[in-house]
C-alpha positions in Angstrom: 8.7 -76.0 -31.5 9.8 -72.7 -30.2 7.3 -72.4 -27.8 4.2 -69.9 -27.2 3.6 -67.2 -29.5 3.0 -64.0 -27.3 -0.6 -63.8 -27.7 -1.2 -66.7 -26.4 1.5 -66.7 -23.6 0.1 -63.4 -22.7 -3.3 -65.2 -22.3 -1.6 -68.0 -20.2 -0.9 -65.0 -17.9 -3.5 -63.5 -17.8 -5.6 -66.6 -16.5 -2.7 -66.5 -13.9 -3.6 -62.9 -12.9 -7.7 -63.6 -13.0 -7.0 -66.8 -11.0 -7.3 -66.0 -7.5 -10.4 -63.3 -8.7 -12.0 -66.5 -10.6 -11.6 -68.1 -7.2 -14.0 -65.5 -5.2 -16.1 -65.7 -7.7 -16.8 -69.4 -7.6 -16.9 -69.5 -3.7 -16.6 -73.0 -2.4 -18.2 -74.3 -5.8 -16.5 -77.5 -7.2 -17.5 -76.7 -10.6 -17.0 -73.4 -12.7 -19.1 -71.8 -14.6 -19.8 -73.6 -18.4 -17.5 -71.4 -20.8 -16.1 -69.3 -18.4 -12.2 -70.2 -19.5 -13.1 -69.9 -23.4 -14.5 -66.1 -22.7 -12.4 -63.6 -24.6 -9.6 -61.4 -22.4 -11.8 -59.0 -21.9 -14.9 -60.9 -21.1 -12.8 -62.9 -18.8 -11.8 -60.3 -16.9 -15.6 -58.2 -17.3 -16.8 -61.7 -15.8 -14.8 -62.6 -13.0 -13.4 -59.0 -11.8 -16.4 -56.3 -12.8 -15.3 -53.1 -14.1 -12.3 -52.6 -11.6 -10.8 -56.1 -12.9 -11.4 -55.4 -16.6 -9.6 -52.4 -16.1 -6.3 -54.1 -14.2 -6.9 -56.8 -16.7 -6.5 -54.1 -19.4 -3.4 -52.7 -18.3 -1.6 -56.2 -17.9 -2.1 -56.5 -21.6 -1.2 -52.9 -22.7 1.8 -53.7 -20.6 2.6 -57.5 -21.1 6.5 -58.0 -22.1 6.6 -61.2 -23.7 10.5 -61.5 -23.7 10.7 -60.9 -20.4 8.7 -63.6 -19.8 10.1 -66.1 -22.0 13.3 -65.3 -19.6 11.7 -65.8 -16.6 10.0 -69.3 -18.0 14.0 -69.7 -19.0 14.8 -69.3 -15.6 13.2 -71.7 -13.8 13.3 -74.5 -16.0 9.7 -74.3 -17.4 9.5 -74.0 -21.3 5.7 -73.5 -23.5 3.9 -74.9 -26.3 0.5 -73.2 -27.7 -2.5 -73.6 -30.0 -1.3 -72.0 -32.9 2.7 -73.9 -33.6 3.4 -77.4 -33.8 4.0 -79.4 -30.5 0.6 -78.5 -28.7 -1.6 -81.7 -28.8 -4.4 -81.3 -31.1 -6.6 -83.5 -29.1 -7.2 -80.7 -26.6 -9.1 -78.8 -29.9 -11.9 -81.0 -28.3 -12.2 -78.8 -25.7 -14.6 -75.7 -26.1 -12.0 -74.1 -23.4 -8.9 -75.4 -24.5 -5.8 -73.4 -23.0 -4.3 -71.2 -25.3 -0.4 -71.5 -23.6 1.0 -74.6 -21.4 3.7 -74.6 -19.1 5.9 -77.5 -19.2 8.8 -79.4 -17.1 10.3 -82.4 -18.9 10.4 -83.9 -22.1 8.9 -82.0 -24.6 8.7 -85.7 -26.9 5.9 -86.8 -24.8 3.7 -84.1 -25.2 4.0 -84.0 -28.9 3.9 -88.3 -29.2 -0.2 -87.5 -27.6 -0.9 -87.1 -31.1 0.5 -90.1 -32.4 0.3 -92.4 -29.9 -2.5 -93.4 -27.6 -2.2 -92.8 -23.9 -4.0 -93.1 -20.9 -5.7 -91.4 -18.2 -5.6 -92.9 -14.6 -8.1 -91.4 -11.8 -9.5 -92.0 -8.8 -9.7 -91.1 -4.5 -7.1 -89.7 -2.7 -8.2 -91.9 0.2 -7.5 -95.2 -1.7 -7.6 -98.8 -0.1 -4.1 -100.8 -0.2 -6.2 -102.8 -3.2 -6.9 -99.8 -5.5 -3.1 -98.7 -4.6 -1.5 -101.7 -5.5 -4.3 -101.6 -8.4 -2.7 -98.3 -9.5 0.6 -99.0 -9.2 0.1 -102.4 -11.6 -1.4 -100.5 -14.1 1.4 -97.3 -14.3 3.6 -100.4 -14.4 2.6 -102.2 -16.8 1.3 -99.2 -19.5 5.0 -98.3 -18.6 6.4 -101.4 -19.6 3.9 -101.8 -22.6 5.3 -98.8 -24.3 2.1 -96.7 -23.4 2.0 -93.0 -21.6 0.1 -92.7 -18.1 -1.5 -89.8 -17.6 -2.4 -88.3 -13.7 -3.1 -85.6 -11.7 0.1 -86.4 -9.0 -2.9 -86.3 -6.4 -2.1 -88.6 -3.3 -3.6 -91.5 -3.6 -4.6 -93.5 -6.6 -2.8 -90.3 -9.0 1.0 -90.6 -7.1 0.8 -94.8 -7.2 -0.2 -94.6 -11.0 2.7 -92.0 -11.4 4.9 -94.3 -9.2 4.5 -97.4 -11.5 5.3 -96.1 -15.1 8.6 -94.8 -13.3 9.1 -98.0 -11.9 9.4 -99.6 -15.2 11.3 -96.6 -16.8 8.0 -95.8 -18.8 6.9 -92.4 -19.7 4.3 -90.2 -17.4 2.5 -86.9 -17.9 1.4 -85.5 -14.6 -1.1 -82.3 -14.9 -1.6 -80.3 -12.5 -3.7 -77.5 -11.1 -1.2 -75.1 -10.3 2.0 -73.9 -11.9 3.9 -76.5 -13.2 7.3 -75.8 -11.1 5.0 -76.1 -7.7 4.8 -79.7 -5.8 1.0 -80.4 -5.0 0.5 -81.6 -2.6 4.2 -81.0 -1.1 4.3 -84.6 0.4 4.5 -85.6 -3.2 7.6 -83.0 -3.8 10.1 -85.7 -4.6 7.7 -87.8 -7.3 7.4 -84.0 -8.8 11.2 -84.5 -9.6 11.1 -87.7 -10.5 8.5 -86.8 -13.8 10.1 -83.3 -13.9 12.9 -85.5 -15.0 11.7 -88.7 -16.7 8.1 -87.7 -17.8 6.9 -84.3 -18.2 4.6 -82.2 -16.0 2.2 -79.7 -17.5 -0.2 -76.9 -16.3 -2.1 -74.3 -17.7 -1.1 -71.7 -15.0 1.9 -70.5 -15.4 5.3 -70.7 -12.5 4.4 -70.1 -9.3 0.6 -70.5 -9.4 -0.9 -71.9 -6.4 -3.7 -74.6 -6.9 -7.3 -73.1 -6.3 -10.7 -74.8 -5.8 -11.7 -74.4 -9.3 -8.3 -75.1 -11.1 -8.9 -78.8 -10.4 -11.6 -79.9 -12.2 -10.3 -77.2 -14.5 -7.4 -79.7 -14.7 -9.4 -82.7 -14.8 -11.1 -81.2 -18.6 -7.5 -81.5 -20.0 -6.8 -85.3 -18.4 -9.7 -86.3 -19.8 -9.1 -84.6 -23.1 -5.3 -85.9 -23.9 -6.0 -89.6 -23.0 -8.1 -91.6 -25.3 -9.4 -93.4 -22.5 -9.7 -92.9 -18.5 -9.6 -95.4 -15.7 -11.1 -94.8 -12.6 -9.5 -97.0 -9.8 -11.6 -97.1 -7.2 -14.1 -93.6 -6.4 -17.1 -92.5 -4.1 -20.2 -91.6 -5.3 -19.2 -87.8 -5.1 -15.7 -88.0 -5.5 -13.9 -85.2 -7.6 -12.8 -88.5 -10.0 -16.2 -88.5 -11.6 -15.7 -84.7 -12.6 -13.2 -86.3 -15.0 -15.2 -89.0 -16.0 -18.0 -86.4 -17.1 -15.7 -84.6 -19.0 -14.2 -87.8 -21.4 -17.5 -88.3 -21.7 -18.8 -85.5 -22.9 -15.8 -85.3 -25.1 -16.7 -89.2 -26.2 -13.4 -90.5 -24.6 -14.0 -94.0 -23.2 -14.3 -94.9 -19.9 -13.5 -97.7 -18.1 -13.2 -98.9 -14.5 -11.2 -101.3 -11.8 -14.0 -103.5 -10.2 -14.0 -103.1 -6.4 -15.5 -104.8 -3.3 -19.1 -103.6 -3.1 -18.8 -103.3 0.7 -16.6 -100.4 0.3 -17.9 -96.8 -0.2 -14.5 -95.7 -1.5 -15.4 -97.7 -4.6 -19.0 -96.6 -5.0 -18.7 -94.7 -7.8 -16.4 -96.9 -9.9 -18.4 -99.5 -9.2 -21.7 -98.1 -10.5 -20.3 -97.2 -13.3 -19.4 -100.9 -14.3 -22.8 -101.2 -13.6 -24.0 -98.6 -16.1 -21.7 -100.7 -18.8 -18.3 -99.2 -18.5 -15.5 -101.8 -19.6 -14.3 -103.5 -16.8 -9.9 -103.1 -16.3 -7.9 -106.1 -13.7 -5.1 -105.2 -15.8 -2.7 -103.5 -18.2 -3.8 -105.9 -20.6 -7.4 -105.2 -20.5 -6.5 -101.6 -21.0 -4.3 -102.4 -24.0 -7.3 -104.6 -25.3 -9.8 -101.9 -24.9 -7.3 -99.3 -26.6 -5.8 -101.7 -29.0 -7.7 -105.5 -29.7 -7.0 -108.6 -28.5 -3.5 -108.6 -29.7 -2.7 -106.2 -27.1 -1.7 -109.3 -24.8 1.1 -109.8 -26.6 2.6 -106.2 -25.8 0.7 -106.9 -22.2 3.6 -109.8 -21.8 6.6 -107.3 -21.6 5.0 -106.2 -18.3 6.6 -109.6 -16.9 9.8 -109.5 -15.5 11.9 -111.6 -18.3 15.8 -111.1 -16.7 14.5 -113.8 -14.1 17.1 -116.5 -13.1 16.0 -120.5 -12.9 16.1 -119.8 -9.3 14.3 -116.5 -8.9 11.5 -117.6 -11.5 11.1 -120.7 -9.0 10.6 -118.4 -6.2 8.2 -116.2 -7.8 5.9 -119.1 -8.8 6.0 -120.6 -5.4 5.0 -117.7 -3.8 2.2 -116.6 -6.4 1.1 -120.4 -5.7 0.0 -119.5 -2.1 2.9 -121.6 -1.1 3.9 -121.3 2.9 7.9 -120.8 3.5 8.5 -124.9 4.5 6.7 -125.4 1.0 8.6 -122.7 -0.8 11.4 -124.0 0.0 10.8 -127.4 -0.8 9.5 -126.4 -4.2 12.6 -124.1 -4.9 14.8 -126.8 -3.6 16.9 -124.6 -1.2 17.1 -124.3 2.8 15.5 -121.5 4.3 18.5 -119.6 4.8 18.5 -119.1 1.3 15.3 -118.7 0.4 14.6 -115.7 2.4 17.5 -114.1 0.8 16.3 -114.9 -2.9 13.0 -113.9 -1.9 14.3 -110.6 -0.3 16.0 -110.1 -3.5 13.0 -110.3 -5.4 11.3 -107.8 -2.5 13.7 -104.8 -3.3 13.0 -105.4 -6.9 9.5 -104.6 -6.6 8.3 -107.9 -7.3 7.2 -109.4 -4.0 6.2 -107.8 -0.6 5.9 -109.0 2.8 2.3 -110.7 4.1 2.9 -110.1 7.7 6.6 -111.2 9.9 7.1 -114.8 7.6 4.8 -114.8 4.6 5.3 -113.4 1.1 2.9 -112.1 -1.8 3.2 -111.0 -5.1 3.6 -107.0 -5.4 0.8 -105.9 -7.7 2.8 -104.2 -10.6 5.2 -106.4 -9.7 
């Protein structure tokens, strides 16, 4: 548990180094190159940089100073685990291209209970509908509450609401990201980076400072895919960058499974056809625990219910998930309008409920 050895933090380096070369040499491609992270240093370096990179490449290494890295990682708040000590997660030992070094923020625990535990992977657009948000959000929520880890990419979207939910109910989070684990991406999501910097754990395979390039994304989707033992996609297009980590579980014989979505909506093409293809279908944290777990998994699916309810607020919550207008809320609560509106507010700041328009009321999904 003492963190990367120095060959293989010197390799987590070095990928930092070769990154922005590995970038011109992909172009605009989406995809890299089969193998080309599990080439040697050298070959790496031949590949991507031609005989002027292997030789800067070379000299890197020759003059690599592993402490003075360690100090630097010390620094700013980032500490390492790698493939040969205890505390890197053997399921990436899938991968054909599994990272040698990775650079954590946050708990270290989590990373090491992927081994023991069962987690999952929760994908999908950036550009998602309020549905697949809410969606999202339920199911961070309740995994959180269920005891189970929720693993993202802390993309906008259907990544930051799944994020978002397992903190909601205090539940653990693993966000992984394409650049260096101490940079926000995308900055708008700078504050939810401190949040699981802090309560969860963020994890990269660049090391500090790393920008995020073109090919480090689905570079980052390999190892999603690879340290959940099943993915979700929440609603995704028929070429959305989601499927990318879809393909990978896949090949690596993960499970998939999917959120159903309206058929009229290209956002959700792609999940959608893949229910279609047989993938399991998810409305809830329960059907994820039953797909991970059995049947029984209801049971742990319950503690995703709010059970600190009052008489009152429990009466409020069922009137409202009833359809119930506000003259029939209160009449089934038994209270005047007046207070009502306040118990129901009360139930709005906890996350329960959310406002349907300037007098109405619905249940918050993940609420």
């Amino acid at each position: 548990m003492s963190g990367a050895c120095d060959d293989c933090l010197r390799r987590g380096y070095l990928v930092g180094l070769l990154a922005p070369r590995i970038a011109g040499l992909l172009g605009r491609s989406r995809r890299r190159p089969p193998g080309l992270l599990a080439l040697s240093d050298e070959e790496l370096a031949l590949a991507v940089g031609g005989a002027r990179g292997r030789e800067e490449a070379l000299a890197f290494i020759a003059g690599f100073q592993a402490e003075r890295a360690r100090a630097d990682l010390r620094r700013c708040g980032v500490w390492t685990a790698c493939e040969h000590r205890d505390g890197y997660p053997r399921l990436l030992d899938d991968l054909a291209d599994s990272p040698a070094a990775l650079f954590c923020v946050g708990r270290r625990d989590l990373l090491v209970a992927l081994d023991r535990e069962p987690a999952v992977t929760v994908v999908g657009t950036r550009d998602a509908s309020p549905y697949g948000l809410d969606v999202a959000y339920d199911l961070g929520r309740g995994l959180g509450a269920a005891g189970m880890t929720t693993i993202s990419g802390m993309a906008r979207g259907v990544d930051a609401a799944a994020h978002r939910g397992a903190l909601g109910a205090c539940g653990a989070t693993i966000a992984v990201l394409a650049c260096g684990p101490d940079v926000p991406y995308p900055r708008s999501n700078r504050q939810l980076h401190r949040q699981i910097g802090e309560q969860g754990l963020v994890l990269a395979e660049l090391p500090p400072g790393q920008r995020a390039y073109r090919w480090s994304f689905p570079a980052r989707n390999r190892l999603m895919a690879a340290l959940a033992q099943l993915t979700v996609v929440v609603e995704a297009g028929e070429s959305s960058g989601t499927l990318i980590t879809v393909d990978f579980a896949q090949q690596l014989g993960r499970a998939v499974a999917a959120v159903p979505g309206r058929v009229t909506m290209r956002v959700a093409a792609g999940s959608n056809r893949l229910l279609r293809e047989g993938a399991p279908v998810i409305r809830d944290a329960g059907d994820v625990l039953d797909e991970l777990l059995g049947p029984a998994a209801h049971r742990a699916a319950s503690a995703t219910e709010p059970t600190d309810l009052d008489p009152l607020e429990r009466r409020l919550l069922d009137a409202v998930e009833a359809g119930l207008d506000m003259d029939a809320i209160c009449a089934f609560a038994g209270l005047p309008v007046n207070e009502a509106r306040v118990g129901l507010a009360r139930l709005e700041t906890r996350g329960l409920l959310r406002r349907d328009g300037l007098f109405g009321w619905e249940r918050a999904r993940g609420g």
